[in-house]
Steps between C-alpha positions, in 0.01 A plus 500: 500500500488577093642682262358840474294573180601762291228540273173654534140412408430595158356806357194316386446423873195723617595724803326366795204706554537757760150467688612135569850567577733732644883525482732405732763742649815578315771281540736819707128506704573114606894584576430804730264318738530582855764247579367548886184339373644295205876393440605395191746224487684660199304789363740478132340267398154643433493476128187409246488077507737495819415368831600590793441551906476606766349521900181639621537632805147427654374603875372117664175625466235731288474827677210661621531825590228467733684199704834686566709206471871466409585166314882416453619481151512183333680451117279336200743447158316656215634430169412690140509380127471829327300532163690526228313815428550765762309640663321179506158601283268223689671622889541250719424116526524332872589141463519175744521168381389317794654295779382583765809716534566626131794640430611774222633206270121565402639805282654275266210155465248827395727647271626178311049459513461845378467596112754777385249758511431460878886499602557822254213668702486365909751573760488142696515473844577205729551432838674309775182499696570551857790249719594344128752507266760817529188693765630570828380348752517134368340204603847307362601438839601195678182541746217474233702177304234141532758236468280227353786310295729204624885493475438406164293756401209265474154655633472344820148492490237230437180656430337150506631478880284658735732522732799667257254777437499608866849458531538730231217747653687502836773623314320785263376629893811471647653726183203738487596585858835561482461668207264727644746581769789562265617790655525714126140528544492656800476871368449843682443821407552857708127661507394860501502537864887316562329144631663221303196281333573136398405335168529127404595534092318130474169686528568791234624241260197383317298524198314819613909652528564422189217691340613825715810440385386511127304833557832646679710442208187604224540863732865457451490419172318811404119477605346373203224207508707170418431218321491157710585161372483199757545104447390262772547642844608804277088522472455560819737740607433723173084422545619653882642787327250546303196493765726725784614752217206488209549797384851522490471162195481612159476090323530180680596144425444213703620139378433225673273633763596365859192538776611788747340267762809437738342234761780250444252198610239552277742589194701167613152248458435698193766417327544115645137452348570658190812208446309271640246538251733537213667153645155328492448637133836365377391136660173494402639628098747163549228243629262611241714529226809383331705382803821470287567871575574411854 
Protein backbone atom coordinates (compact mmCIF):
# COMPACT_ATOMS: atom_id res chain seq x y z
CA UNK A 1 0.00 0.00 0.00
CA UNK A 2 3.33 2.47 -0.09
CA UNK A 3 6.44 2.65 -1.20
CA UNK A 4 8.88 1.01 1.03
CA UNK A 5 11.34 3.38 2.89
CA UNK A 6 14.78 2.93 2.41
CA UNK A 7 16.27 5.00 4.90
CA UNK A 8 16.72 4.60 8.48
CA UNK A 9 16.26 6.74 11.60
CA UNK A 10 19.19 8.77 12.18
CA UNK A 11 22.19 8.20 14.24
CA UNK A 12 21.26 10.98 16.56
CA UNK A 13 18.08 8.93 17.25
CA UNK A 14 18.48 7.42 20.89
CA UNK A 15 18.14 3.55 20.87
CA UNK A 16 14.93 2.73 22.48
CA UNK A 17 15.66 1.77 25.92
CA UNK A 18 15.77 -1.86 26.51
CA UNK A 19 13.79 -2.11 29.96
CA UNK A 20 10.85 -0.54 27.99
CA UNK A 21 11.25 -2.42 24.88
CA UNK A 22 12.22 -5.55 23.42
CA UNK A 23 13.01 -6.56 19.79
CA UNK A 24 11.04 -8.20 17.55
CA UNK A 25 12.09 -11.50 15.82
CA UNK A 26 14.32 -11.48 12.82
CA UNK A 27 12.82 -11.03 9.68
CA UNK A 28 13.99 -15.18 8.47
CA UNK A 29 12.16 -15.75 12.26
CA UNK A 30 8.76 -14.22 10.64
CA UNK A 31 9.35 -16.30 7.16
CA UNK A 32 9.86 -19.75 8.87
CA UNK A 33 6.62 -19.69 10.88
CA UNK A 34 4.82 -22.85 11.17
CA UNK A 35 2.80 -22.46 8.04
CA UNK A 36 0.33 -25.22 9.83
CA UNK A 37 -0.36 -22.46 12.30
CA UNK A 38 0.37 -19.38 10.08
CA UNK A 39 0.50 -19.21 6.14
CA UNK A 40 2.00 -16.57 4.54
CA UNK A 41 0.43 -15.33 1.43
CA UNK A 42 3.87 -14.65 -0.21
CA UNK A 43 6.63 -15.03 2.31
CA UNK A 44 9.30 -12.84 -0.42
CA UNK A 45 8.12 -10.20 0.39
CA UNK A 46 9.17 -9.76 4.02
CA UNK A 47 11.54 -6.91 3.66
CA UNK A 48 12.22 -3.68 6.16
CA UNK A 49 9.13 -0.98 5.15
CA UNK A 50 7.21 -3.86 3.19
CA UNK A 51 3.89 -5.17 3.98
CA UNK A 52 2.65 -8.13 3.56
CA UNK A 53 0.15 -11.23 4.66
CA UNK A 54 -0.94 -13.77 5.44
CA UNK A 55 -3.72 -16.41 7.34
CA UNK A 56 -3.96 -17.37 10.89
CA UNK A 57 -5.06 -20.51 11.19
CA UNK A 58 -7.09 -20.25 14.53
CA UNK A 59 -9.08 -23.31 16.39
CA UNK A 60 -13.12 -21.70 16.76
CA UNK A 61 -12.41 -21.43 20.17
CA UNK A 62 -9.63 -20.71 23.12
CA UNK A 63 -8.53 -24.03 24.42
CA UNK A 64 -8.58 -25.20 27.75
CA UNK A 65 -6.83 -28.03 28.41
CA UNK A 66 -9.01 -28.80 31.16
CA UNK A 67 -12.33 -28.80 28.80
CA UNK A 68 -11.02 -31.33 26.16
CA UNK A 69 -12.66 -29.75 23.34
CA UNK A 70 -11.81 -29.82 19.61
CA UNK A 71 -12.82 -26.54 17.71
CA UNK A 72 -12.61 -26.63 13.78
CA UNK A 73 -10.20 -24.30 12.24
CA UNK A 74 -11.32 -21.08 11.11
CA UNK A 75 -8.81 -18.45 8.87
CA UNK A 76 -8.21 -14.67 10.26
CA UNK A 77 -5.94 -12.49 7.44
CA UNK A 78 -3.10 -10.97 9.34
CA UNK A 79 -1.16 -8.47 7.54
CA UNK A 80 2.56 -6.87 8.53
CA UNK A 81 4.26 -3.43 7.75
CA UNK A 82 7.76 -4.23 8.73
CA UNK A 83 10.05 -1.50 10.40
CA UNK A 84 12.34 -0.19 8.38
CA UNK A 85 14.86 -1.22 10.94
CA UNK A 86 15.03 -4.95 11.43
CA UNK A 87 14.67 -6.54 13.79
CA UNK A 88 12.10 -4.06 14.66
CA UNK A 89 13.87 -2.28 17.99
CA UNK A 90 10.29 -1.27 19.67
CA UNK A 91 8.73 -5.29 18.74
CA UNK A 92 5.49 -5.36 17.90
CA UNK A 93 2.45 -2.89 17.63
CA UNK A 94 -1.27 -4.55 17.32
CA UNK A 95 -3.48 -2.20 15.48
CA UNK A 96 -7.45 -1.91 14.67
CA UNK A 97 -8.99 1.04 13.46
CA UNK A 98 -12.46 0.38 14.33
CA UNK A 99 -15.65 -0.70 12.60
CA UNK A 100 -17.02 -2.85 14.21
CA UNK A 101 -15.31 -5.28 11.86
CA UNK A 102 -11.79 -3.59 11.20
CA UNK A 103 -9.93 -4.73 8.68
CA UNK A 104 -5.92 -4.78 8.06
CA UNK A 105 -6.28 -1.56 5.77
CA UNK A 106 -5.63 -0.31 9.49
CA UNK A 107 -1.77 -1.06 8.75
CA UNK A 108 -1.58 1.69 6.44
CA UNK A 109 -4.18 4.90 8.26
CA UNK A 110 -1.44 4.19 11.45
CA UNK A 111 1.47 4.32 9.44
CA UNK A 112 0.62 7.43 7.18
CA UNK A 113 -0.34 8.76 11.41
CA UNK A 114 2.91 7.51 12.58
CA UNK A 115 6.22 9.77 12.77
CA UNK A 116 9.32 8.18 10.96
CA UNK A 117 10.78 7.07 14.06
CA UNK A 118 7.81 4.78 14.99
CA UNK A 119 7.60 3.06 11.39
CA UNK A 120 11.66 2.63 11.46
CA UNK A 121 11.12 0.81 14.86
CA UNK A 122 7.33 -1.23 15.04
CA UNK A 123 6.39 -4.21 13.09
CA UNK A 124 2.47 -3.29 12.44
CA UNK A 125 -0.07 -5.64 12.57
CA UNK A 126 -3.65 -5.59 11.27
CA UNK A 127 -6.39 -7.72 10.94
CA UNK A 128 -9.43 -8.91 9.03
CA UNK A 129 -11.19 -9.51 12.28
CA UNK A 130 -13.17 -12.58 12.10
CA UNK A 131 -16.11 -13.29 8.87
CA UNK A 132 -14.56 -9.84 7.18
CA UNK A 133 -12.58 -8.83 4.55
CA UNK A 134 -10.17 -11.74 2.93
CA UNK A 135 -11.00 -14.11 6.70
CA UNK A 136 -12.58 -17.26 5.97
CA UNK A 137 -15.55 -17.80 6.97
CA UNK A 138 -17.25 -14.53 5.70
CA UNK A 139 -20.28 -12.96 6.55
CA UNK A 140 -20.28 -11.60 2.56
CA UNK A 141 -22.91 -13.90 1.77
CA UNK A 142 -26.19 -13.48 0.16
CA UNK A 143 -27.99 -14.70 3.57
CA UNK A 144 -26.71 -11.89 5.94
CA UNK A 145 -27.42 -8.91 2.95
CA UNK A 146 -30.55 -6.16 4.58
CA UNK A 147 -31.90 -4.88 1.37
CA UNK A 148 -33.13 -1.50 2.61
CA UNK A 149 -32.72 0.48 -0.85
CA UNK A 150 -35.40 0.91 -3.71
CA UNK A 151 -34.79 0.15 -7.44
CA UNK A 152 -33.23 3.34 -7.43
CA UNK A 153 -30.99 2.93 -4.86
CA UNK A 154 -32.86 5.38 -2.73
CA UNK A 155 -33.11 4.29 1.13
CA UNK A 156 -36.46 3.07 1.30
CA UNK A 157 -36.89 4.08 4.65
CA UNK A 158 -38.74 6.94 6.39
CA UNK A 159 -37.55 7.25 9.81
CA UNK A 160 -40.31 9.88 10.44
CA UNK A 161 -42.90 6.95 9.51
CA UNK A 162 -43.65 4.79 12.23
CA UNK A 163 -44.78 2.39 10.30
CA UNK A 164 -41.54 2.29 7.63
CA UNK A 165 -39.43 1.59 10.67
CA UNK A 166 -41.18 -1.74 11.33
CA UNK A 167 -41.25 -2.58 7.90
CA UNK A 168 -37.71 -2.21 7.88
CA UNK A 169 -37.35 -4.19 11.40
CA UNK A 170 -39.39 -7.10 9.95
CA UNK A 171 -36.89 -7.25 7.48
CA UNK A 172 -33.45 -6.91 9.73
CA UNK A 173 -35.38 -10.27 11.65
CA UNK A 174 -36.19 -11.93 8.74
CA UNK A 175 -32.21 -11.49 7.55
CA UNK A 176 -30.79 -12.18 11.02
CA UNK A 177 -32.51 -15.55 10.69
CA UNK A 178 -31.52 -16.66 7.62
CA UNK A 179 -28.36 -15.53 8.16
CA UNK A 180 -28.02 -17.43 11.16
CA UNK A 181 -28.97 -20.53 9.29
CA UNK A 182 -26.55 -19.96 6.45
CA UNK A 183 -25.38 -23.25 6.25
CA UNK A 184 -21.24 -21.99 6.21
CA UNK A 185 -21.81 -21.58 9.78
CA UNK A 186 -22.76 -24.72 10.57
CA UNK A 187 -19.23 -26.10 11.66
CA UNK A 188 -18.09 -29.50 13.24
CA UNK A 189 -15.21 -30.75 14.55
CA UNK A 190 -14.02 -34.68 15.21
CA UNK A 191 -13.39 -34.82 19.22
CA UNK A 192 -10.95 -36.88 21.20
CA UNK A 193 -13.17 -39.75 21.64
CA UNK A 194 -14.43 -39.99 17.50
CA UNK A 195 -18.10 -38.21 18.33
CA UNK A 196 -18.54 -35.41 15.82
CA UNK A 197 -19.35 -32.02 17.98
CA UNK A 198 -21.16 -29.12 16.21
CA UNK A 199 -20.19 -25.42 16.36
CA UNK A 200 -22.17 -22.40 14.99
CA UNK A 201 -19.01 -19.91 13.76
CA UNK A 202 -21.72 -16.88 14.49
CA UNK A 203 -21.00 -17.44 18.19
CA UNK A 204 -17.01 -17.57 18.05
CA UNK A 205 -17.06 -14.49 15.94
CA UNK A 206 -17.03 -11.64 18.34
CA UNK A 207 -15.05 -9.10 20.04
CA UNK A 208 -13.77 -11.50 22.79
CA UNK A 209 -12.35 -13.73 19.30
CA UNK A 210 -10.69 -11.14 18.17
CA UNK A 211 -8.59 -10.50 21.23
CA UNK A 212 -7.59 -14.43 21.23
CA UNK A 213 -6.83 -14.00 17.98
CA UNK A 214 -4.35 -11.09 18.73
CA UNK A 215 -2.60 -13.15 21.56
CA UNK A 216 -2.35 -16.23 18.94
CA UNK A 217 -0.50 -14.28 16.48
CA UNK A 218 1.73 -12.16 19.49
CA UNK A 219 2.79 -16.28 20.30
CA UNK A 220 3.30 -16.57 16.64
CA UNK A 221 4.94 -13.66 16.19
CA UNK A 222 7.60 -14.51 18.67
CA UNK A 223 6.23 -14.15 22.36
CA UNK A 224 7.16 -10.80 23.20
CA UNK A 225 4.65 -8.27 25.07
CA UNK A 226 3.11 -6.08 22.13
CA UNK A 227 2.23 -2.79 21.87
CA UNK A 228 -1.68 -2.07 21.25
CA UNK A 229 -3.13 0.82 19.40
CA UNK A 230 -7.07 0.95 19.02
CA UNK A 231 -9.48 3.77 17.48
CA UNK A 232 -13.19 3.61 18.17
CA UNK A 233 -14.47 0.10 18.44
CA UNK A 234 -10.63 -0.53 17.99
CA UNK A 235 -10.81 0.58 21.98
CA UNK A 236 -12.61 -1.99 22.88
CA UNK A 237 -11.34 -4.91 21.36
CA UNK A 238 -7.58 -3.82 22.26
CA UNK A 239 -8.98 -2.58 26.09
CA UNK A 240 -10.35 -6.63 25.74
CA UNK A 241 -6.92 -7.59 24.97
CA UNK A 242 -5.56 -5.83 27.29
CA UNK A 243 -7.81 -6.92 30.45
CA UNK A 244 -7.86 -11.00 29.17
CA UNK A 245 -3.97 -10.87 28.47
CA UNK A 246 -2.44 -7.94 30.96
CA UNK A 247 0.55 -9.14 31.17
CA UNK A 248 1.22 -10.11 27.85
CA UNK A 249 0.86 -5.66 26.93
CA UNK A 250 3.97 -3.87 27.07
CA UNK A 251 2.22 0.11 26.03
CA UNK A 252 -1.27 0.79 25.07
CA UNK A 253 -3.19 3.39 23.13
CA UNK A 254 -6.71 3.92 23.09
CA UNK A 255 -8.31 6.81 20.86
CA UNK A 256 -11.55 7.51 20.94
CA UNK A 257 -12.69 5.33 23.74
CA UNK A 258 -16.00 3.37 22.82
CA UNK A 259 -18.00 1.92 26.14
CA UNK A 260 -17.49 -2.00 26.09
CA UNK A 261 -21.16 -1.98 27.27
CA UNK A 262 -22.85 -4.08 24.37
CA UNK A 263 -26.75 -3.85 25.44
CA UNK A 264 -27.80 -2.54 22.04
CA UNK A 265 -31.04 -0.76 23.72
CA UNK A 266 -29.47 1.17 26.14
CA UNK A 267 -26.42 2.19 23.75
CA UNK A 268 -29.33 3.01 21.05
CA UNK A 269 -31.29 5.82 23.67
CA UNK A 270 -27.85 6.93 24.52
CA UNK A 271 -26.92 8.03 21.57
CA UNK A 272 -30.62 9.36 20.27
CA UNK A 273 -30.38 11.68 23.47
CA UNK A 274 -27.03 12.73 22.91
CA UNK A 275 -28.36 14.20 19.09
CA UNK A 276 -31.21 15.15 20.45
CA UNK A 277 -29.55 17.35 22.74
CA UNK A 278 -27.02 18.59 20.32
CA UNK A 279 -30.28 19.36 17.93
CA UNK A 280 -31.91 21.40 20.77
CA UNK A 281 -28.48 23.29 21.27
CA UNK A 282 -28.17 24.20 17.57
CA UNK A 283 -32.02 25.67 17.81
CA UNK A 284 -31.81 27.24 20.82
CA UNK A 285 -27.96 28.96 19.43
CA UNK A 286 -30.40 30.16 16.22
CA UNK A 287 -33.47 31.57 18.26
CA UNK A 288 -31.20 33.33 20.59
CA UNK A 289 -28.84 34.58 18.33
CA UNK A 290 -28.12 35.77 14.90
CA UNK A 291 -30.79 33.82 12.92
CA UNK A 292 -29.13 34.73 9.55
CA UNK A 293 -26.90 31.63 9.97
CA UNK A 294 -29.87 29.46 9.38
Amino acid sequence: PHERTEGIISDATEPPNPEVFEAAISLDDFKNIDPELFEWVNPDEIRPGDTTCGFLKAPLGWEVEELDVVYPIVKTYVCVTFATQQPAPRGNLAVHCGGPGGLSLCNYAIWLDLDEEARSTYNIIGFDQRGMGRSEPTFVVPECAAQLQDTEGKLAVNYNDEESIRDAAKVYKEVHLNCWNHPGFKLEAIQGDGTSRAFHFLEYSGTRQLAEDIERIRRLFGDQKLSVYGISYGTVVMGSYATVFSDNVNLMVLDGSVDPNSDIVSRTKDDVRSKQQRLDYFIASCEFGNSDIV
